[in-house]
C-alpha positions as CSV (number, residue, x, y, z in Angstrom):
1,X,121.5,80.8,95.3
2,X,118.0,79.8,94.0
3,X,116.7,82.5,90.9
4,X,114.1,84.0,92.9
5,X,116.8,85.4,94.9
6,X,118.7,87.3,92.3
7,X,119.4,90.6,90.8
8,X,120.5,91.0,87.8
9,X,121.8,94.2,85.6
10,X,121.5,94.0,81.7
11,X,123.5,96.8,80.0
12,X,121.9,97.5,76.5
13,X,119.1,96.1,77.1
14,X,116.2,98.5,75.6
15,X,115.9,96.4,72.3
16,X,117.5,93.3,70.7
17,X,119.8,90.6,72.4
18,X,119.5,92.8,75.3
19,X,116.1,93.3,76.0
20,X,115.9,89.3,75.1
21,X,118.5,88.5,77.9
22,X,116.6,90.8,80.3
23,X,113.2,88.7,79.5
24,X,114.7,85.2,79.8
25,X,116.3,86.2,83.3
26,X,113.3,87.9,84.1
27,X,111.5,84.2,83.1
28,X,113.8,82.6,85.4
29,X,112.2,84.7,88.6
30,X,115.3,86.9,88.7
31,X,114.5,90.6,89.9
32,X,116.0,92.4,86.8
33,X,117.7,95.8,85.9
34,X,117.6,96.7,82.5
35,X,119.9,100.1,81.6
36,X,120.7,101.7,78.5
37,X,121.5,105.5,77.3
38,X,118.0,106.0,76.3
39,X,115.9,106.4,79.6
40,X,112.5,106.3,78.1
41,X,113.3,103.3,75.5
42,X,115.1,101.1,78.3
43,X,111.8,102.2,80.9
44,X,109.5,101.1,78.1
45,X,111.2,97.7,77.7
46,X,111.1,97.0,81.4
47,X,107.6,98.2,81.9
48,X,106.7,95.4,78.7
49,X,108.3,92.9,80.9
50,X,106.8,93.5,83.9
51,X,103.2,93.4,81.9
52,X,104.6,89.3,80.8
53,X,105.1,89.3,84.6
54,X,108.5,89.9,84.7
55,X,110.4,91.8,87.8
56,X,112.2,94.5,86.0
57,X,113.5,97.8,86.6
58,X,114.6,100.3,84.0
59,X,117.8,102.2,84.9
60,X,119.3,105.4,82.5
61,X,123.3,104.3,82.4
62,X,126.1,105.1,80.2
63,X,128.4,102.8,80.3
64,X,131.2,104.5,78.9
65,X,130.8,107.1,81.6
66,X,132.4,105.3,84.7
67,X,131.1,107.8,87.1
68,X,127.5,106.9,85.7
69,X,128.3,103.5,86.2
70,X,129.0,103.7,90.1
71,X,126.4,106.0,90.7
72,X,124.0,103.2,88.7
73,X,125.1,100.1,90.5
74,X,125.3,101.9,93.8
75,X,121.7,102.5,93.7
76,X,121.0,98.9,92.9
77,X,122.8,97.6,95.6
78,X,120.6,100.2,97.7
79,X,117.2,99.1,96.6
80,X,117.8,95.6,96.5
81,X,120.9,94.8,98.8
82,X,122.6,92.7,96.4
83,X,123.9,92.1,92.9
84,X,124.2,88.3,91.5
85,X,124.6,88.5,87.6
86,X,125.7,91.4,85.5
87,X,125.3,90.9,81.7
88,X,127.4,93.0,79.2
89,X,126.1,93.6,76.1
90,X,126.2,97.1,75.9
91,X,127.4,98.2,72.7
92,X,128.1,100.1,69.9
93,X,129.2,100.1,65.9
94,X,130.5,102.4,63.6
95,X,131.8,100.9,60.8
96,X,134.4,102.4,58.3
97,X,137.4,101.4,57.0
98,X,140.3,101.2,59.1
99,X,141.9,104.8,57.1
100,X,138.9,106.5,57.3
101,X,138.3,105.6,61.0
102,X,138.2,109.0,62.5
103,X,140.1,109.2,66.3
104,X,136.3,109.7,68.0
105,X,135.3,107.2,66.3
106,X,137.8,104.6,67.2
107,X,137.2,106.4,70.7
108,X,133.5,105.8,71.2
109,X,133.3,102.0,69.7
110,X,136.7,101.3,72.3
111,X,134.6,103.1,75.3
112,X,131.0,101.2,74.7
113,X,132.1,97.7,73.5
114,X,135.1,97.2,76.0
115,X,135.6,99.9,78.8
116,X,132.3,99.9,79.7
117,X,132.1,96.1,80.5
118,X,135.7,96.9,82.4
119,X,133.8,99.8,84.6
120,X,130.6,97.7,85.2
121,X,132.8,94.6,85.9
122,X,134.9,96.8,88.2
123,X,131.8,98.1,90.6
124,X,129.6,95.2,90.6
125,X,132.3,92.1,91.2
126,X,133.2,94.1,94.5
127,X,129.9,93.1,95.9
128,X,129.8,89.4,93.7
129,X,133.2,89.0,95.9
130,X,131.7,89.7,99.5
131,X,129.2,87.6,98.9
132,X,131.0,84.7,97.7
133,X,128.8,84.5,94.5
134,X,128.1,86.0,91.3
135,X,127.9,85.2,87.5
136,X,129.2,87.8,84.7
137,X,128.3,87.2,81.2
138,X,129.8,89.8,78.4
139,X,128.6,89.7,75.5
140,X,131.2,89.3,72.4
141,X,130.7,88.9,68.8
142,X,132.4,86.2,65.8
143,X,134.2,88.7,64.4
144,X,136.5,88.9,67.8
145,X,138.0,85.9,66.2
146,X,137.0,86.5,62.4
147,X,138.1,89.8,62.1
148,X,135.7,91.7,59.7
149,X,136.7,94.4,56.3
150,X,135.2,98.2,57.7
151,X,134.8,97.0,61.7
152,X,138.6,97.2,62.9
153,X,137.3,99.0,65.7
154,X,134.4,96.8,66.8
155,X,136.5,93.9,66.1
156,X,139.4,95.1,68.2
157,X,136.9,95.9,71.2
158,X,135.3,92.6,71.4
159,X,139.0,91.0,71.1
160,X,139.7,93.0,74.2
161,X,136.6,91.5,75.8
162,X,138.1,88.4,75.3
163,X,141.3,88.6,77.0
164,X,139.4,90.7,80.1
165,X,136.8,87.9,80.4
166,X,139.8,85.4,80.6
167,X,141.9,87.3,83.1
168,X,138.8,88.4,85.3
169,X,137.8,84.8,85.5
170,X,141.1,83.8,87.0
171,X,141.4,86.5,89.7
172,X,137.8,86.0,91.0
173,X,137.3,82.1,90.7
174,X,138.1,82.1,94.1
175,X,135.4,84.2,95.3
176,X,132.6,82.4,94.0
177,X,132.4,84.4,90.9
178,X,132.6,83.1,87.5
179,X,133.0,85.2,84.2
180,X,132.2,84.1,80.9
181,X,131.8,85.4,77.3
182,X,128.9,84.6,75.1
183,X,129.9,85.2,70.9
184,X,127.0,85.9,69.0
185,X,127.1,85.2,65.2
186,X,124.7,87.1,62.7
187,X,121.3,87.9,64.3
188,X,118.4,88.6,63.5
189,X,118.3,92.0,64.5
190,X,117.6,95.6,63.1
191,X,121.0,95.5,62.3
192,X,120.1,92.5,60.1
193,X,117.2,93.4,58.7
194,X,118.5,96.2,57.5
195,X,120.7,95.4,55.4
196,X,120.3,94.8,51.4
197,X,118.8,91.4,50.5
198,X,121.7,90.1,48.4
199,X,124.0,91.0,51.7
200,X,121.8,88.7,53.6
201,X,122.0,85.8,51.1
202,X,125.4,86.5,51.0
203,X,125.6,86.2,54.8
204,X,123.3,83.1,54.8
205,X,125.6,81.1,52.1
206,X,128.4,81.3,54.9
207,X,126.4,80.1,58.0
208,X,126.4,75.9,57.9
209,X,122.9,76.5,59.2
210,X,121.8,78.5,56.7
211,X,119.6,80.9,59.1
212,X,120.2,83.3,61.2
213,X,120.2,83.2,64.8
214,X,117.1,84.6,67.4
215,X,118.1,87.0,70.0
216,X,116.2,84.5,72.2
217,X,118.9,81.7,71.5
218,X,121.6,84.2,72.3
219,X,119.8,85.1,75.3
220,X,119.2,81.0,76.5
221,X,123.1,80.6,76.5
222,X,123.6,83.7,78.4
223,X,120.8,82.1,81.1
224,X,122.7,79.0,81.2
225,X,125.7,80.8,82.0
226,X,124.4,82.4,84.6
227,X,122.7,80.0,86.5
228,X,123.4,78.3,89.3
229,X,124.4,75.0,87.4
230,X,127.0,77.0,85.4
231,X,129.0,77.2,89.1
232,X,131.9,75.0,87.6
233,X,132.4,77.1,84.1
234,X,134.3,80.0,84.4
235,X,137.0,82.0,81.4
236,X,134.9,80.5,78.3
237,X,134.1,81.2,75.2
238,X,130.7,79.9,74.1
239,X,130.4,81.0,70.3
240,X,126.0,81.0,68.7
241,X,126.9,80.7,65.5
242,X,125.7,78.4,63.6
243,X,128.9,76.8,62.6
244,X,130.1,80.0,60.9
245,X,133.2,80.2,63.2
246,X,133.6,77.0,63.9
């Protein structure tokens, strides 16, 4: 499989590590989908692509809504016949402490961050298995492993990602289809930059690289992982961190 060949679908990707993934595939010469909630946000961020020269397609999905999700990757197997990476990083926070966690709360984070990589897994790998190839990249976080005070449920969902990334990799090795998970440390994103300056020197002080990470170096791993030279690595866990998990 040569990346002119593929298609790729990038869940979340109308801003952030998202949109970054989608641009470095795109870079690569694969024919990418970008999808997010937000039709006219994830169209916008395809149609900037395409103007860098880019392939890319924007796609309205939801992927906590599995029927959205067939009905989404059905019609990208229509248009272009095939589907060769699918990267999840669709996701969602809402941070409280654990007590004051409401149940739709706990709900929503569990349904973005975790059964939504299941449903998109679920569909596309079908395809990835008849054709004897496919790369799947989800898209974790440090504090899977960290655990983090006021993200119980976000923490909790990306654990989950873990253990599906691991068990998904080991049912489809066979087929041609490897599944790995990327961990992202602290990025600088508007999740970042939003926050109060002494949070962010407080954050810093912890990272051995005292920086924060680009969603471009999140989004190099992920291109690593699935290229065609990553044939050989399936079930990891490749933490961009910057030694803060280390």
């Amino acid at each position: 499989m040569l990346w002119g060949d593929s298609v790729a679908l990038v869940t979340g990707a109308s801003r952030g590590i998202g949109k970054a993934i989608a641009e470095a595939l795109c870079a690569k010469g694969a024919r990418v989908y970008l999808c997010a909630r937000n039709l006219e946000a994830v169209t916008a961020a395809a149609r900037e692509i395409s103007c860098g020269g880019g392939a890319a397609v924007g796609l309205q999905m939801d992927v906590g809504r599995p029927d959205e999700v067939k009905s989404g990757i059905q019609a990208i197997l229509r248009e272009a016949g095939r589907i060769d990476i699918l990267v999840n990083n669709a996701g969602i926070r809402r941070d409280k402490l654990l007590v004051r966690t409401q149940d739709c709360e706990w709900q929503e984070v569990l349904d973005a961050n975790l059964s939504g990589s299941f449903y998109c897994t679920r569909q596309a790998i079908a395809a990835m298995s008849r054709q004897r190839y496919g790369r799947i990249v989800n898209v974790g976080s440090v504090v899977a492993f960290t655990g983090n005070a006021g993200q119980a449920n976000y923490a909790a969902a990306k654990a989950g990602l873990v253990g599906l990334t691991r068990s998904a990799a080991r049912e489809y090795a066979s087929r041609g289809v490897t599944i790995n998970l990327v961990a992202p440390g602290f990025i600088e994103t508007d999740m970042i930059t939003s926050l109060p300056e002494p949070v962010r020197r407080q954050i810093l002080a912890a990272i051995p690289m005292g920086r924060l990470g680009s969603p471009r170096e999140v989004a190099d791993t992920v291109a690593f992982l699935a290229s065609p030279e990553a044939g050989y690595i399936t079930g990891q866990v490749l933490h961009v961190n910057g030694g803060l998990y280390a």
